[in-house]
C-alpha positions as CSV (number, residue, x, y, z in Angstrom):
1,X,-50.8,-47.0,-98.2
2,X,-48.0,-49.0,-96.1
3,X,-44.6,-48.4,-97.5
4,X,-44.2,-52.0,-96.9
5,X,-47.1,-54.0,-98.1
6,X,-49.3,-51.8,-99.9
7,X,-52.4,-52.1,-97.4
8,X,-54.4,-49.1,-97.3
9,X,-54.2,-46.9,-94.1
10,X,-56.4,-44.5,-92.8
11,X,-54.1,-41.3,-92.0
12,X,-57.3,-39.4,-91.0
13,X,-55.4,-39.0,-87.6
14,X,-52.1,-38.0,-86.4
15,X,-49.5,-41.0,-87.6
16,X,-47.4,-41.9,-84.1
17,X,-43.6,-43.0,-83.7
18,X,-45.4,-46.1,-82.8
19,X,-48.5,-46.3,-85.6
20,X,-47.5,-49.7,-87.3
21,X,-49.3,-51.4,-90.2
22,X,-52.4,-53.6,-89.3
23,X,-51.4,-56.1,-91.8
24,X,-48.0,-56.7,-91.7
25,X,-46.1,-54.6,-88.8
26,X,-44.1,-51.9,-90.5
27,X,-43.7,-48.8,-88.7
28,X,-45.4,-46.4,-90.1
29,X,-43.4,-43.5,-88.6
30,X,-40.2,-43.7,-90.7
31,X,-38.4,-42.4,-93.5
32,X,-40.1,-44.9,-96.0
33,X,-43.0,-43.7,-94.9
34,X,-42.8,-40.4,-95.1
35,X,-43.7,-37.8,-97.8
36,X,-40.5,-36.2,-98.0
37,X,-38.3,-39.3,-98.4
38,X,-36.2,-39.2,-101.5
39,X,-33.4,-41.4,-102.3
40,X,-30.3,-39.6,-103.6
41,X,-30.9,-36.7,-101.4
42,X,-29.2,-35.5,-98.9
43,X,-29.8,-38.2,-95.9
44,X,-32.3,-39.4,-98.7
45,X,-34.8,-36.3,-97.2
46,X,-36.3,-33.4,-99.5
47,X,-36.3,-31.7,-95.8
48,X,-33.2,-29.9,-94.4
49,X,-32.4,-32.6,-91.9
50,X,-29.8,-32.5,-89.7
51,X,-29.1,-35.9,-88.9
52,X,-28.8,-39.0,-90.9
53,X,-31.6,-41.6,-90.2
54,X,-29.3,-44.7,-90.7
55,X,-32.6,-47.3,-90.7
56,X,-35.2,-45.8,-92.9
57,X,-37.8,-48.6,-92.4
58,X,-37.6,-48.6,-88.7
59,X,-39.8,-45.7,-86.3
60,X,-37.5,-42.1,-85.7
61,X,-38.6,-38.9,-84.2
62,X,-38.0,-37.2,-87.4
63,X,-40.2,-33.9,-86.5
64,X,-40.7,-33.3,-90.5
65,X,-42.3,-36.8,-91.0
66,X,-45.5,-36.8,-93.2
67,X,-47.3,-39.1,-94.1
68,X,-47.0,-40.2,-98.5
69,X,-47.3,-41.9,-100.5
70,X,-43.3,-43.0,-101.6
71,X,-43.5,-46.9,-101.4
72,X,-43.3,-49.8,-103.6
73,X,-46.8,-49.7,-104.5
74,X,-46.6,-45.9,-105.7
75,X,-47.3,-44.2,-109.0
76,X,-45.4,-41.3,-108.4
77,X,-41.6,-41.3,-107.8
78,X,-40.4,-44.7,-108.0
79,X,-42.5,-44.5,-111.4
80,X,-40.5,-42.4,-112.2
81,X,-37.5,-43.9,-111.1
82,X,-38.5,-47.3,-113.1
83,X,-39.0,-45.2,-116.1
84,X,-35.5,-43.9,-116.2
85,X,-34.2,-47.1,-115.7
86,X,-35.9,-48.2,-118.7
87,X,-34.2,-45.4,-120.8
88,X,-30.8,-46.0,-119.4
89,X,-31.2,-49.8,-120.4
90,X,-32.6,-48.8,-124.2
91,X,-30.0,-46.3,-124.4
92,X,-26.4,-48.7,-123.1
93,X,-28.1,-52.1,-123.5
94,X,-30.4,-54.5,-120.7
95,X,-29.2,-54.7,-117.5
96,X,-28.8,-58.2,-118.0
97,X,-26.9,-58.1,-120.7
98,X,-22.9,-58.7,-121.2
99,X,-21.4,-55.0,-121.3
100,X,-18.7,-56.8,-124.4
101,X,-21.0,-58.2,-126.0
102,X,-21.2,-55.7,-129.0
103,X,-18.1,-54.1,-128.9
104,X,-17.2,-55.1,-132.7
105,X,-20.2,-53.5,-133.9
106,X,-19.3,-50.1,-131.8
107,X,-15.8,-50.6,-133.0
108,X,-16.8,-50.9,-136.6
109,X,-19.5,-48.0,-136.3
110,X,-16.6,-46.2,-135.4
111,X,-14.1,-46.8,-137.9
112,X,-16.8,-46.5,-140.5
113,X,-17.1,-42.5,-139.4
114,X,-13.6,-41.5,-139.0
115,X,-12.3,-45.0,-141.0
């Protein structure tokens, strides 16, 4: 699938620095792209990279590219990702919600365990 657009691609063949998606342009050849691409890492990459790829959506000459399946439109890692988020919210409150908004009731839970 495009990183981009989720439009199905046929990687049968070698993927070039200059393979771009048939339905909306997005090089194909970059780190968004790629396999091994993994926000947080170092450079982002689960490869030992020696240089930073500064534009992850744009076409490199990364020699560790693969073609994966880490887009948007993926079940696997930003599942993941969006799972985690969803504990972080349950556990200190929504996103979207006013961070003192509450702070009696902690303050009174609280006091009522070591009054």
């Amino acid at each position: 699938m495009c990183w981009k657009c989720g439009a199905e691609q046929d990687f049968s063949h070698s993927v070039y620095r200059s393979s771009t998606c048939a339905s909306c342009g997005a090089d194909l050849h970059s780190c968004r792209g790629c396999a091994f691409y993994a926000p947080g890492s170092h450079f982002d990459c689960h490869e030992t990279v020696d240089e930073l790829v500064a534009d992850k959506e744009r076409a490199n000459f990364c020699e560790h590219f693969k073609a994966g399946k880490n887009s948007k439109w993926s079940d696997g890692q930003n599942g993941a990702q969006d799972k985690n988020a969803a504990a972080v919210n349950a556990l200190f409150g929504g996103a979207n919600e006013n961070p003192l908004q509450g702070k009696n009731a902690a303050r009174d839970a609280f006091n009522s365990l070591f009054g």
